[in-house]
C-alpha positions in Angstrom: 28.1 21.0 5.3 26.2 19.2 2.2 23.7 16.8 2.5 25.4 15.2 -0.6 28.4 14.3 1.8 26.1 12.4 4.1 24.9 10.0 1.2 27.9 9.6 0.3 29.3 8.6 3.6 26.9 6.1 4.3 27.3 4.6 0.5 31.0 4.1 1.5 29.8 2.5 4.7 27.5 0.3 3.4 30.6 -1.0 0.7 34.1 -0.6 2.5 35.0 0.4 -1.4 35.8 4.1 -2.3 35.8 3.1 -6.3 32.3 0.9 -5.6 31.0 4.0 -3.4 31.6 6.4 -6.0 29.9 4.0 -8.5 26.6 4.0 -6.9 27.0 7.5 -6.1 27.6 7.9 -10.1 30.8 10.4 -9.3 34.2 9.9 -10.0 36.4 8.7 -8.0 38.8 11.7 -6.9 35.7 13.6 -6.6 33.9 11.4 -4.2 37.2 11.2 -2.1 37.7 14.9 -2.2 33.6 14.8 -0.7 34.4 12.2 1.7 37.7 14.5 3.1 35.6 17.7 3.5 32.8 15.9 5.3 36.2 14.7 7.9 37.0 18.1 7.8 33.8 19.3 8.6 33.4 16.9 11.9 36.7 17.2 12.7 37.8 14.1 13.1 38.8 11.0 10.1 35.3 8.4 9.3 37.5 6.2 7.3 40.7 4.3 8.5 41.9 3.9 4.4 44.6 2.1 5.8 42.4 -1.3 5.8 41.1 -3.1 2.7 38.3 -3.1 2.2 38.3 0.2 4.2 36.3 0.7 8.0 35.1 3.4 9.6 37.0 4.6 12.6 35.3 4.9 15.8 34.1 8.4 15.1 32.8 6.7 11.7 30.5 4.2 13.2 29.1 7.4 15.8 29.0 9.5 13.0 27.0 6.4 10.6 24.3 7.0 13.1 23.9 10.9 13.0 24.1 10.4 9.4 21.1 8.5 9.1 19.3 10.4 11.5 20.0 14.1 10.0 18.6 12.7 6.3 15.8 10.7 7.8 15.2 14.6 9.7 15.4 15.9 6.3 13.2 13.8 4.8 10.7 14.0 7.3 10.2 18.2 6.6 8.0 18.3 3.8 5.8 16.5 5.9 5.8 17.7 8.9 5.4 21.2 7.3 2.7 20.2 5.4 0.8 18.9 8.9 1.6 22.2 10.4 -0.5 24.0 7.4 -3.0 21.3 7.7 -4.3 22.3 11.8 -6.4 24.5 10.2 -6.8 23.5 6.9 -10.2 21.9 5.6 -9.5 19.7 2.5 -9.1 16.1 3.6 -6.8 13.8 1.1 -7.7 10.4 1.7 -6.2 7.4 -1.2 -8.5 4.7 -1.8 -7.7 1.0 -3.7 -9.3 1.7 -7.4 -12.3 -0.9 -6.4 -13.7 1.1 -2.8 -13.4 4.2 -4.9 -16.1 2.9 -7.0 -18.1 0.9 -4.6 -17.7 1.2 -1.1 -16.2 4.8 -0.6 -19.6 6.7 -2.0 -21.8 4.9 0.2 -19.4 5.0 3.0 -19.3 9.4 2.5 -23.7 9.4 2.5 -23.0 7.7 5.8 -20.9 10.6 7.1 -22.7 12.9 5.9 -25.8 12.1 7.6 -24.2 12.9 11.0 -22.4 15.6 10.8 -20.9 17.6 6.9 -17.5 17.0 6.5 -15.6 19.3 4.6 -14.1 19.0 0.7 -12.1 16.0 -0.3 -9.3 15.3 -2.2 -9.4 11.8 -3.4 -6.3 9.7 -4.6 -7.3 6.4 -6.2 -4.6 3.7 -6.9 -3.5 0.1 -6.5 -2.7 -0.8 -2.6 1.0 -0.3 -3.0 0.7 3.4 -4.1 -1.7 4.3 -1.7 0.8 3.0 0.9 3.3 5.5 -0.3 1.7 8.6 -0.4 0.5 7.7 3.0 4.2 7.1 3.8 5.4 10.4 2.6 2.7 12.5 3.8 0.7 13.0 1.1 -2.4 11.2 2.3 -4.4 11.9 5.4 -6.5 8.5 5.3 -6.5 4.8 3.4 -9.3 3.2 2.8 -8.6 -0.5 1.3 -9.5 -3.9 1.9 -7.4 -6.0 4.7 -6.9 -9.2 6.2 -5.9 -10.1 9.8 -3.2 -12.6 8.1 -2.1 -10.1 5.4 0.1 -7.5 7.0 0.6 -4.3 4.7 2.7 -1.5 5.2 0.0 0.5 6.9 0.2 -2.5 9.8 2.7 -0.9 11.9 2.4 1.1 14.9 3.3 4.2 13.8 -0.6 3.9 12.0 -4.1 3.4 13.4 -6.6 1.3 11.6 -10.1 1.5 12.1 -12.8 -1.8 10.5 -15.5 0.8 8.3 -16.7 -2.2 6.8 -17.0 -5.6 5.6 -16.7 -7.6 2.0 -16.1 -11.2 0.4 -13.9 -11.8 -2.3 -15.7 -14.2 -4.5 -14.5 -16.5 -7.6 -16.4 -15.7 -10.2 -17.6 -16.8 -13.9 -19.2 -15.3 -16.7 -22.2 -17.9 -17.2 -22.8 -20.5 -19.5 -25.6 -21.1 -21.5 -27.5 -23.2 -18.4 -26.8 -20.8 -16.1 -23.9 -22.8 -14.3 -19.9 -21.0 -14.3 -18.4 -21.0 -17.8 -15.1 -21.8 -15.7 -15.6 -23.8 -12.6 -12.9 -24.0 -10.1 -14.8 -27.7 -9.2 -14.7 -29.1 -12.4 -11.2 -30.4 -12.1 -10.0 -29.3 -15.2 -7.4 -26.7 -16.5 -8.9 -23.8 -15.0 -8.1 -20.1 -17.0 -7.4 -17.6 -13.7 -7.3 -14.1 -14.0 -5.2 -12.8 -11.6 -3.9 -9.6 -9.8 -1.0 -7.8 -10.0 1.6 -7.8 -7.3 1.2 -4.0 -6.9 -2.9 -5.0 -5.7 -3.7 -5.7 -2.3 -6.4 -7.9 -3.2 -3.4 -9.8 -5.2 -1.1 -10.5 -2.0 -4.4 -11.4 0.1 -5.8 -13.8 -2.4 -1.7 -15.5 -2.6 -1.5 -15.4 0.9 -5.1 -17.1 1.3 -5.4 -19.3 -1.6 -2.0 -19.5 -3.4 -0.2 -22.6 -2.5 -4.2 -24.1 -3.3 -4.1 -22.9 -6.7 -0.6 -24.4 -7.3 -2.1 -27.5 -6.5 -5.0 -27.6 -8.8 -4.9 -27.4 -12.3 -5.3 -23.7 -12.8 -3.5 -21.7 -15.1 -3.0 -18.0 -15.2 -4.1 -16.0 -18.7 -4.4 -12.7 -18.0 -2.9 -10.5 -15.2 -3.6 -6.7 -14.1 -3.8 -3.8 -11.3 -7.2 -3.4 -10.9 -10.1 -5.7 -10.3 -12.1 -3.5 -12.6 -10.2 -4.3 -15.2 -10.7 -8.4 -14.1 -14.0 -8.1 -14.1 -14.4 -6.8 -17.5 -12.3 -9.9 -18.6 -14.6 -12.2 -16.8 -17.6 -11.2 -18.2 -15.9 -11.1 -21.7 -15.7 -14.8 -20.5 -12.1 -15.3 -20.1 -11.5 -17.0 -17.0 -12.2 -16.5 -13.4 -11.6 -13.6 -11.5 -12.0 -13.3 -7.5 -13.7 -10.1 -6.9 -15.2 -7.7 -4.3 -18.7 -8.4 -3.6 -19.6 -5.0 -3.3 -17.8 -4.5 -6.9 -20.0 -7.8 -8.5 -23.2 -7.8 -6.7 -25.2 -6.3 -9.4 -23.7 -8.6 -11.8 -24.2 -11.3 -9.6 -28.0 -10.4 -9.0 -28.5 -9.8 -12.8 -26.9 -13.1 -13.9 -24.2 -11.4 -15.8 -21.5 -13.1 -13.2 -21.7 -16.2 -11.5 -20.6 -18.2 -8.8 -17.4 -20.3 -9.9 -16.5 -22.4 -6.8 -18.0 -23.8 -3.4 -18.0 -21.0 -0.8 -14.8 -22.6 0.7 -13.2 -20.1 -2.3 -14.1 -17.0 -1.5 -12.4 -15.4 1.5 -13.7 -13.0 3.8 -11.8 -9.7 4.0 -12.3 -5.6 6.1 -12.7 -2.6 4.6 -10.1 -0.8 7.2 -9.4 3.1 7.7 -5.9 4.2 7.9 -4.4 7.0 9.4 -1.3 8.3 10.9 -1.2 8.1 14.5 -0.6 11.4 14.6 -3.0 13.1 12.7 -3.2 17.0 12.3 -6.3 19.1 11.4 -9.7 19.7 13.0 -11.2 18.2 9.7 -9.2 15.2 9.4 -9.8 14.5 13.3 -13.3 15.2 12.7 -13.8 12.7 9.8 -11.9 9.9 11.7 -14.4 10.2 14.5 -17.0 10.2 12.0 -15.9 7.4 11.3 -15.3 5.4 14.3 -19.2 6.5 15.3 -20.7 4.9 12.2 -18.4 1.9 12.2 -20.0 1.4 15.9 -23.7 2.5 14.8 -23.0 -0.1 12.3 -22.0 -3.3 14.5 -24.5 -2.8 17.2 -27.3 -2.8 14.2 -25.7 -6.0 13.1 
């Protein structure tokens, strides 16, 4: 048996169209029906009634549909699972970060660790929110570390993933000064307002829509620049191009210095977690040793406070 028959079964499946099957399978069609009849052949027992137009899957079909979908998810779930079997033992933690807690948060975050217990060597991924999610997803990351909502549901938000709250920030609108002091841009002022906004692929992007979207529409603001990474935001708004909401812990330097400023009333900025992901079935001493870590500083943390 091929897998190759599998996908192709469940393409037919999905469009009751052997010639639209073989299509999106990019095969021709005698040699996708030729696939199909050795997969029947292989069971034992005909998936497709081709008598019907569009055709349906016989009784055996919709079992078999099922099985199908199991035996590739199975498949697809190897690489992983073998990789968690090597990983009992193994030291090397991977944990993805979002680009800004790489440069901020994450450091600090580690000297915290540290100071209880060592942890061993790290392997650190750092991307938008979205591809974080998906090396998590496929096994390729132990941990997430990114910024969260409690209104903002990511893909991490399920249950087959524990989160734990490592920390806390504020996303703030802010403003490359003008020459009194005040926000070059002010989100108050009432007039067009240049935004600088976040990509779609950001996680600080879908909380601020979520948050502040349909308040934006309202107003007069009008986006002039978009991009992944608030990095690359901030550099715009101290260039003086608009305003950008960013991480406290990414602006508070700039804030402190004057190089940044304020560009709304504090009814802008939205409070937000710094949350630790993991799979809920985590493998390795180290990787079960850092999560604890964890957990013990997020609580040494919130009884100081």
């Amino acid at each position: 048996m091929n897998f190759i028959w599998l996908e192709d079964f469940l393409a037919l499946a999905a469009t009751g169209s052997f010639s639209r099957a073989a299509e999106t399978r990019h095969s021709s069609q005698p040699a996708f029906s030729r696939r199909i009849r050795a997969l029947e052949a292989w069971v034992g027992a005909d998936l497709v009634d081709r008598g019907t137009q569009p055709a349906r899957l016989t009784e055996a079909g919709e079992w078999f549909r099922g099985e199908a979908q199991e035996l590739l998810a199975r498949v697809a779930r190897v690489p992983g699972d073998a990789r968690r079997v090597a990983e009992t033992s193994a030291a090397t933690l991977r944990l993805a970060s979002t680009h800004a807690l790489s440069l901020t948060f994450l450091p600090r975050w580690l000297r915290g660790l540290e100071s209880g217990a060592p942890i061993g060597p790290i392997q650190l991924m750092s991307d938008v929110l979205q591809r974080c999610e998906v090396l998590m997803q496929q096994g390729k990351a132990q941990f997430v570390l990114s910024h969260a909502h409690p209104k903002v549901r990511g893909a991490l938000d399920s249950d087959a993933y524990l989160s734990a709250h490592v920390g806390d920030d504020v996303l703030i609108p802010v403003s490359a000064p003008d020459p009194r002091g005040g926000p070059l841009h002010s989100l108050d002022a009432g007039a067009a307002v240049p935004i600088l906004r976040y990509s779609e692929e950001s996680g600080l992007g879908r909380i601020l829509q979520a948050r502040l979207g349909a308040r934006l529409r309202r107003g007069a603001a009008r986006v002039v620049f978009t991009a992944h990474l608030a990095s690359v935001l901030r550099t715009m708004a101290l260039d003086g191009r608009g305003v950008a909401w960013l991480p406290r812990t990414l602006v508070e330097e700039d804030l402190a210095g004057g190089l940044l400023v304020a560009a709304a009333a504090r009814d802008w900025s939205i409070p937000v977690a710094i949350r630790l992901y993991r799979e809920r079935d985590l493998a390795g001493r180290a990787a079960e040793a850092l999560w604890e870590s964890g957990l013990a500083l997020s609580r040494q943390a919130d009884r100081a406070d």
